[in-house]
N, CA, C and O atoms as a DFTB+ gen file, in Angstrom:
384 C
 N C O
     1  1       0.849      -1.179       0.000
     2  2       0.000       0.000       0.000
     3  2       0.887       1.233       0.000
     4  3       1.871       1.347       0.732
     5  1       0.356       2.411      -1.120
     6  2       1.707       3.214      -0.817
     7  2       0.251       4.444      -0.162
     8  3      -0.961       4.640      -0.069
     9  1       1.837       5.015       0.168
    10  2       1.069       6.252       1.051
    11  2       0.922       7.690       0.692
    12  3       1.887       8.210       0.131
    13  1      -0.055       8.362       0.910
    14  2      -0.268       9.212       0.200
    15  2      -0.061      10.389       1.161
    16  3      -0.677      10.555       2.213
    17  1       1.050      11.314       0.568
    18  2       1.855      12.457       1.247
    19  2       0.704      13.413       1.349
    20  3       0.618      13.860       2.493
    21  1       0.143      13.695       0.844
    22  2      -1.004      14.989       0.966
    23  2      -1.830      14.688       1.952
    24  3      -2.083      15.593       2.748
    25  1      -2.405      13.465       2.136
    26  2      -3.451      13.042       2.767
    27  2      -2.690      13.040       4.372
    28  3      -3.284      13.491       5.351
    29  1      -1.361      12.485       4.442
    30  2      -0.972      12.493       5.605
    31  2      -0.003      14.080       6.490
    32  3       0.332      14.327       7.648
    33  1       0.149      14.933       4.915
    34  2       0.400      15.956       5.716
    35  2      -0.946      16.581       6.362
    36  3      -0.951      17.091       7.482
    37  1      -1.985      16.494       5.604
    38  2      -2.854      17.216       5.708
    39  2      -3.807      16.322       7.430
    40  3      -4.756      16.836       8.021
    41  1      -3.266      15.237       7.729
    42  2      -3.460      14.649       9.017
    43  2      -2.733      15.158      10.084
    44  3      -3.391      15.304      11.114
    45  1      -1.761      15.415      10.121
    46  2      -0.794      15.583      10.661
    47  2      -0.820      16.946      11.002
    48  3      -0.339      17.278      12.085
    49  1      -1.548      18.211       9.874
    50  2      -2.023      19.498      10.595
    51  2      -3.089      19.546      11.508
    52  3      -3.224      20.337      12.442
    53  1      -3.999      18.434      11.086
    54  2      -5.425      18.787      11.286
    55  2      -5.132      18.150      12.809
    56  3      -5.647      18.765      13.743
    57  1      -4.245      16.820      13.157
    58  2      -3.721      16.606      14.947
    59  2      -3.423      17.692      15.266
    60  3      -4.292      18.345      15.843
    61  1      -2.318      18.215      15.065
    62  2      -1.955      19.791      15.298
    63  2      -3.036      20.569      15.812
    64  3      -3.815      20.417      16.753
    65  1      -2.895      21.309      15.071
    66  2      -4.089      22.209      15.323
    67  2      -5.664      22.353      15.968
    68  3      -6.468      23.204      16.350
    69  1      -5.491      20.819      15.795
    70  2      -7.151      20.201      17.321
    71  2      -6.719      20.492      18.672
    72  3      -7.375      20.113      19.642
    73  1      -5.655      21.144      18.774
    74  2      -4.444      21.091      19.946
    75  2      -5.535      22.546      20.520
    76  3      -6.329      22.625      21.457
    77  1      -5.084      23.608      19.399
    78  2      -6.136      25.455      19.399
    79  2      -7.355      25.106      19.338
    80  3      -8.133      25.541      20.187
    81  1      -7.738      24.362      18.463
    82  2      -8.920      24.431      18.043
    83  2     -10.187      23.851      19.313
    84  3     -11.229      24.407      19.663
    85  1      -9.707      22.823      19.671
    86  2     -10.764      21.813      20.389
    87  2     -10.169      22.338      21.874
    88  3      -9.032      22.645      22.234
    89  1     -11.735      22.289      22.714
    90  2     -10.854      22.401      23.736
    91  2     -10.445      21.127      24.425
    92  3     -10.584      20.033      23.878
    93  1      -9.750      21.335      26.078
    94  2      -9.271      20.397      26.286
    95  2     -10.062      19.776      27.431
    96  3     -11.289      19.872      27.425
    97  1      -9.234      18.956      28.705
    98  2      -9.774      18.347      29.688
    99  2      -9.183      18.770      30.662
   100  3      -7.993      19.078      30.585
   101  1      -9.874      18.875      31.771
   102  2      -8.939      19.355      33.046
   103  2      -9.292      18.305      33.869
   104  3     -10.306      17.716      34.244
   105  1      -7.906      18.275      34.041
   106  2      -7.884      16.753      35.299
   107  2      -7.654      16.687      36.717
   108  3      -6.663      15.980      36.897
   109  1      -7.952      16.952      37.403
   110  2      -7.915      16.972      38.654
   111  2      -7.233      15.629      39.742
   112  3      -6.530      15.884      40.720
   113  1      -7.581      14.354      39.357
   114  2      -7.039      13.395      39.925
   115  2      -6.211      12.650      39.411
   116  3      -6.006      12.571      38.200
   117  1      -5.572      11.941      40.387
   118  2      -4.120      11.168      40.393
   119  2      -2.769      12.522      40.144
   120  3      -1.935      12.409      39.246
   121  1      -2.783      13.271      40.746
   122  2      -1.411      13.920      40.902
   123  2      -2.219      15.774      40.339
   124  3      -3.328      16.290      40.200
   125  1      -0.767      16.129      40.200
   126  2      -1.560      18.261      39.729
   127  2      -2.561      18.080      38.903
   128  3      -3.040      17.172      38.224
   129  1      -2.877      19.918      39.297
   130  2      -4.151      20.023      38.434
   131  2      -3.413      19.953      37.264
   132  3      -2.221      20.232      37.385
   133  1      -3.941      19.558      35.818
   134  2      -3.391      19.530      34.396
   135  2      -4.906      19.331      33.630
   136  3      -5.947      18.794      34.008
   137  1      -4.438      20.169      32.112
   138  2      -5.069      20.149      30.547
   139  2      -4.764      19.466      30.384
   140  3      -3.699      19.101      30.882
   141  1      -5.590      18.614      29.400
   142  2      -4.651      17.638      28.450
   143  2      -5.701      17.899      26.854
   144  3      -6.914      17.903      26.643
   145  1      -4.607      18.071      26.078
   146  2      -4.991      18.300      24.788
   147  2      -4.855      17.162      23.817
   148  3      -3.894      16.392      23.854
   149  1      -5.866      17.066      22.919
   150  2      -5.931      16.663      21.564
   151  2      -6.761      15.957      20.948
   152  3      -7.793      15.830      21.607
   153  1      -6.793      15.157      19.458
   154  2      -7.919      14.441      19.020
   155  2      -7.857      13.643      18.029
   156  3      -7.395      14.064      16.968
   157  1      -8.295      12.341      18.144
   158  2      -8.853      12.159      19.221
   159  2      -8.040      10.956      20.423
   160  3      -8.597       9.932      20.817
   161  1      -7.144      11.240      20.687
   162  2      -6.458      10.842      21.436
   163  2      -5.626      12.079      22.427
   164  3      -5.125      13.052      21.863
   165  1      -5.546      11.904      24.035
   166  2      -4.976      13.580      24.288
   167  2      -2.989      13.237      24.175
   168  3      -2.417      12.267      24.673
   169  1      -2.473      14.134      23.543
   170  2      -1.390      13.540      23.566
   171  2      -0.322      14.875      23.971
   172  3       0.890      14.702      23.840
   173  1      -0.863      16.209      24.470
   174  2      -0.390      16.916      24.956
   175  2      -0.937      17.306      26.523
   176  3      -2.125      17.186      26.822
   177  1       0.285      17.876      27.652
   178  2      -0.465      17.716      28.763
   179  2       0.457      19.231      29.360
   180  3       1.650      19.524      29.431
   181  1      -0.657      19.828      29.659
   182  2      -0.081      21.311      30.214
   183  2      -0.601      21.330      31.622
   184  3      -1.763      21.514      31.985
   185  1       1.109      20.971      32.785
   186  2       0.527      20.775      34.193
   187  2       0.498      22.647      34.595
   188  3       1.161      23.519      34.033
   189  1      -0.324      22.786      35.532
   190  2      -0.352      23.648      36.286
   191  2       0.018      24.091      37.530
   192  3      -0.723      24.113      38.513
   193  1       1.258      24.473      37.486
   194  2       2.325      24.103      38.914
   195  2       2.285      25.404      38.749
   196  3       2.075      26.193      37.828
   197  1       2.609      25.443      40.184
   198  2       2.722      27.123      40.746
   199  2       4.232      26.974      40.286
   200  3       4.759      25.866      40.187
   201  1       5.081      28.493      39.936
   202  2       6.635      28.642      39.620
   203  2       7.144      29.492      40.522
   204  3       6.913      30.693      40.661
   205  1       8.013      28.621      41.258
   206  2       8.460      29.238      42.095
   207  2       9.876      29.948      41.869
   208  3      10.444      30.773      42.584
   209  1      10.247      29.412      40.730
   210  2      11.683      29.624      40.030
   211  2      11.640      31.126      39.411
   212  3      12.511      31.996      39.420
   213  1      10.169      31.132      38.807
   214  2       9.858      32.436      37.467
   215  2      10.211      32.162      36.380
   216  3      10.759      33.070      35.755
   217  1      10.114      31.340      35.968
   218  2      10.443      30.847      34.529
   219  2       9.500      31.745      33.385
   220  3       8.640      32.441      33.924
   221  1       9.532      31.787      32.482
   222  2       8.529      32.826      31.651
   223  2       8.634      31.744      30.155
   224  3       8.216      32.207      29.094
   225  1       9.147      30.484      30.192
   226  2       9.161      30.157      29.197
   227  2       7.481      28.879      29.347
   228  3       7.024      28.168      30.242
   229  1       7.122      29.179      28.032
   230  2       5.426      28.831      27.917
   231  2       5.669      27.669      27.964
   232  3       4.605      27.232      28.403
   233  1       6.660      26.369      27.754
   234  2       6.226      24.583      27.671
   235  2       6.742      23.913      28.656
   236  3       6.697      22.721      28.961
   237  1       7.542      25.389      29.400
   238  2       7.920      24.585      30.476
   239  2       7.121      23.331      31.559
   240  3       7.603      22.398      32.201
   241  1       5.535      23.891      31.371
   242  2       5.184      22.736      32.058
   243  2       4.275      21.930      31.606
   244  3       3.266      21.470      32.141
   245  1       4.917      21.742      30.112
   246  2       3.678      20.714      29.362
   247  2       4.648      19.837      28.966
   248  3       5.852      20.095      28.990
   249  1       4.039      18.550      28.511
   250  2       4.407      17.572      28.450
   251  2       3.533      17.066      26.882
   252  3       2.329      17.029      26.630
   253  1       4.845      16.697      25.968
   254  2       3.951      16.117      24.464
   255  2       4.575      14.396      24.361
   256  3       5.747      14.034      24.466
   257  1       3.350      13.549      24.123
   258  2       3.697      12.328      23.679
   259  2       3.602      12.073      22.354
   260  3       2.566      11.577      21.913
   261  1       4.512      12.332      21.648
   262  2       4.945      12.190      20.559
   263  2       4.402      10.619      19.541
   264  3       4.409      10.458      18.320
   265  1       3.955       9.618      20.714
   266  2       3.720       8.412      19.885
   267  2       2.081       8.458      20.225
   268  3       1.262       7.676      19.739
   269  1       1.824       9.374      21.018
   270  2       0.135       8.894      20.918
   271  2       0.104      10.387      19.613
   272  3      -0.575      10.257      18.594
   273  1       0.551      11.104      19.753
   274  2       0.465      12.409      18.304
   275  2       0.761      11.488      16.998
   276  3       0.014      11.495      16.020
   277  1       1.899      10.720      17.089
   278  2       2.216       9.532      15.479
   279  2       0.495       8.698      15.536
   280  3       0.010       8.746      14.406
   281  1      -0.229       8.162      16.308
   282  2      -1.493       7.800      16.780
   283  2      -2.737       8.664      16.130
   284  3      -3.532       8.250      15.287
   285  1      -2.708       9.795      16.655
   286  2      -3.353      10.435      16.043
   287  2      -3.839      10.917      14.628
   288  3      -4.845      11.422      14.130
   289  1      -2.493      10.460      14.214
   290  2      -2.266      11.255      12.877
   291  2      -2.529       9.987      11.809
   292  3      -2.944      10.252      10.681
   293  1      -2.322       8.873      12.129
   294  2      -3.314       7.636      11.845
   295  2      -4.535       7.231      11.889
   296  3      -5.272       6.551      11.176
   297  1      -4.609       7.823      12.941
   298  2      -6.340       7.547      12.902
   299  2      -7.329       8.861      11.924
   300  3      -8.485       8.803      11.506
   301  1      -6.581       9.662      11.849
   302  2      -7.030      10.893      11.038
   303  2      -7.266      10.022       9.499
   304  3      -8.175       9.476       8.873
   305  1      -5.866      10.292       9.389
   306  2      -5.340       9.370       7.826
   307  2      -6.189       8.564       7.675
   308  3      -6.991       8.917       6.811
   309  1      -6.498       7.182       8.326
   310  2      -7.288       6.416       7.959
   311  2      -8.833       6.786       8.021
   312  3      -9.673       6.117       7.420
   313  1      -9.129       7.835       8.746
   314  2     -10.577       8.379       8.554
   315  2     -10.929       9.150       7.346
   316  3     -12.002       8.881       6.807
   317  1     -10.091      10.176       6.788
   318  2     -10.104      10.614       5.765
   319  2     -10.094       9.580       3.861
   320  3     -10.673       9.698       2.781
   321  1      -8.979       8.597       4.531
   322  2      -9.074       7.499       3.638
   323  2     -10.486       6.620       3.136
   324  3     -10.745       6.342       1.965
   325  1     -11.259       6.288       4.252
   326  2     -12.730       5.748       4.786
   327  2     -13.637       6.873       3.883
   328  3     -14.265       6.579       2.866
   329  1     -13.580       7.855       4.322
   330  2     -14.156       9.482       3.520
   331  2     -14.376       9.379       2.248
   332  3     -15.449       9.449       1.649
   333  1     -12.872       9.135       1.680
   334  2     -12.675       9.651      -0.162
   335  2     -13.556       7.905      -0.450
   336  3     -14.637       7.752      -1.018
   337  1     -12.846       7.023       0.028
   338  2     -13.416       5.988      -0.866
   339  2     -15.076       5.704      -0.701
   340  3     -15.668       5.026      -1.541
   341  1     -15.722       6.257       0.397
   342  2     -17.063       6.177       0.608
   343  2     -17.388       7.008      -0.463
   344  3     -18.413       6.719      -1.080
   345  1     -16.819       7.862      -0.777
   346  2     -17.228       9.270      -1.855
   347  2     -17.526       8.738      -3.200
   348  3     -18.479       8.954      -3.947
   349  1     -16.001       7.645      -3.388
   350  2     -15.966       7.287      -4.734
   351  2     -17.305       6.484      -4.846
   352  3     -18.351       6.881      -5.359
   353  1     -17.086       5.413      -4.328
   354  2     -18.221       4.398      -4.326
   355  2     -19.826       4.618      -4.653
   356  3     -20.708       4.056      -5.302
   357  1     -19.652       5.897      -3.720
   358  2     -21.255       6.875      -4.054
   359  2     -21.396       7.453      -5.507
   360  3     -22.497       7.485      -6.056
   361  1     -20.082       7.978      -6.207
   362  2     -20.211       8.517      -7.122
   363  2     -20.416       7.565      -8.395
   364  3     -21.035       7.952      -9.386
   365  1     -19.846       6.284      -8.291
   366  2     -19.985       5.142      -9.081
   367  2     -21.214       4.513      -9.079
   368  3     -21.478       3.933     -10.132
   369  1     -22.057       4.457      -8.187
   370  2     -23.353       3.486      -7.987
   371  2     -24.556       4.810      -8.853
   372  3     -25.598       4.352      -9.322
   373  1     -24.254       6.576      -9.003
   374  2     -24.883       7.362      -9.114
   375  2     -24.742       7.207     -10.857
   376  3     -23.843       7.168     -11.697
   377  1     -26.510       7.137     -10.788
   378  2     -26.841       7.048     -12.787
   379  2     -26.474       8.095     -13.227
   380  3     -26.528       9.016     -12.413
   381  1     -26.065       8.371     -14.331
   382  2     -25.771       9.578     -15.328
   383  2     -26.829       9.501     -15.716
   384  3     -27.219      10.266     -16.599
């Protein structure tokens, strides 16, 4: 099966950007308060620790899992894939 670069860049923004777009979850149990972002799997996690240091840099207290984001971007891909060929199929069964 080869793979189709458009379809998977265009997955790979659309994980991205569900990051702004969607909101997230706030978690309260098993350890700090924390967000956790993404879709549909959360694969970014922004804890909310008080700074006692002063840090001013913004990721300092998030955390990205990089293999549930490779995850994501599969399950996109293959949804979009599901999409076009449902499309075709419709357009083939449709009388001229």
């Amino acid at each position: 099966m080869k793979i189709n670069l458009k379809i998977f860049n265009l997955s790979a923004w659309l994980a991205a950007l569900a990051v702004w777009c969607l909101p997230g979850t706030i978690e309260t149990e098993g350890g700090p308060l924390r967000t956790e972002y993404g879709f549909p799997f959360r694969f970014l996690t922004d804890y909310h620790l008080p700074n006692p240091d002063g840090a001013i840099w913004f990721i300092s207290d998030m955390h990205i899992n990089l293999l549930v984001y490779f995850f994501n971007i599969l399950f996109i891909y293959a949804g979009i894939h599901v999409i076009l060929y449902l499309k075709k199929r419709i357009k083939e069964k449709q009388p001229e």
